[in-house]
Steps between C-alpha positions, in 0.01 A plus 500: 500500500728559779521128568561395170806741461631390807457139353768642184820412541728846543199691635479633860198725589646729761153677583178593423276794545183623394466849387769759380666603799573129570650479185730839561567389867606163331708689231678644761547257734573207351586565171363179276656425183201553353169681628129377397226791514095482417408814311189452768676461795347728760685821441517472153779284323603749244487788786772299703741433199693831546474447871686178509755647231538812733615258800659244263613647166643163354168299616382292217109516500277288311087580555327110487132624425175419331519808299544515121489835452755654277483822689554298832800354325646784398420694803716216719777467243536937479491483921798289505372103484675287276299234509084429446347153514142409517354309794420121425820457338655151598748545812753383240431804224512766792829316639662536148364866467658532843824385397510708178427803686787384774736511236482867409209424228187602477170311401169522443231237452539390120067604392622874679788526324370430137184722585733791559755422225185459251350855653808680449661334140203692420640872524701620199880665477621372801892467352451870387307590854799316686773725274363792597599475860822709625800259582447565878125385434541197327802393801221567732233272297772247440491467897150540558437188222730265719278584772642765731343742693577873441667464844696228361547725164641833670799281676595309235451853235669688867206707370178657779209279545323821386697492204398226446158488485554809313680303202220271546235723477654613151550113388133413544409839318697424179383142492160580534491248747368551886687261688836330576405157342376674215825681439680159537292328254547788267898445547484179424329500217729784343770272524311232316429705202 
């Protein structure tokens, strides 16, 4: 895979490691554009997502895996990835997933995302869940749906990190939901109704 990004016009792979203090050592270090993670990786994948975003806050992780799990997916995306692609994907799809996730967006693999879309559509009220949240709440989910981290949160809010995850703590609650993603989805879908 490494070769055929390479191979992509605007791509330069500035290193590679193989477990999840690589990948924070990398973070730190270097600082890609853009930094791909297994979920496997020795040291665990999802266990080194808040490590690279201690030593790089604005990194832009995306996990390129073989699992389909939706709790693996929404484990990665509530740790602070933005972006989840499958392994086998053509060098092309992972280079435009790549780009999209360069660009401030966020992306995951098209079967994921309907999976979890169709999984949560599913759970009833969510316009009436969402306008139950406090102002300062629904700033902070606002945030947290664009794909901060409560680090990133408490600066922009000039708020504690501990605040925080206190506000966030109270969000998932009153959704009924038990993760970021979840709470992002149900956001989302308020404003569609």
């Amino acid at each position: 895979m490494t070769r055929s990004l390479s191979e992509i016009d605007g791509f330069e792979i500035v290193a590679e490691g193989s477990c999840g203090d690589d990948a924070v050592h990398i973070a730190s270090t270097l600082q890609p554009d853009v930094l791909l993670m297994d979920i496997s990786m020795p040291g665990g994948g999802l266990r080194a997502i808040p490590a690279v975003l201690d030593v790089a806050p604005s990194q832009r992780i995306v996990m390129l895996t073989v699992s389909e799990t939706s709790e693996d997916v929404t484990t990665a995306l509530a740790r602070g990835a933005v972006g989840y692609v499958l392994k086998g994907v053509g060098a092309l799809t992972l280079a435009d997933a790549i780009r999209t996730v360069a660009a401030g967006e966020g992306y995951v693999a098209p079967t994921l995302s309907a999976r979890l879309i169709s999984a949560h559509s599913e759970m009833p009220g969510k316009s009436a869940l969402v306008a139950s949240l406090t102002p300062r709440e629904r700033e902070v989910l606002e945030l947290v749906a664009v794909g901060m981290s409560n680090k990133h949160v408490a600066i922009a809010l000039s708020l504690q990190e501990k605040t925080v995850k206190h506000h966030m703590t109270q969000i998932l609650t009153k959704l009924g939901v038990t993760n970021r993603t979840e709470a992002a989805l149900a956001l989302r879908d308020a404003r569609q109704t």
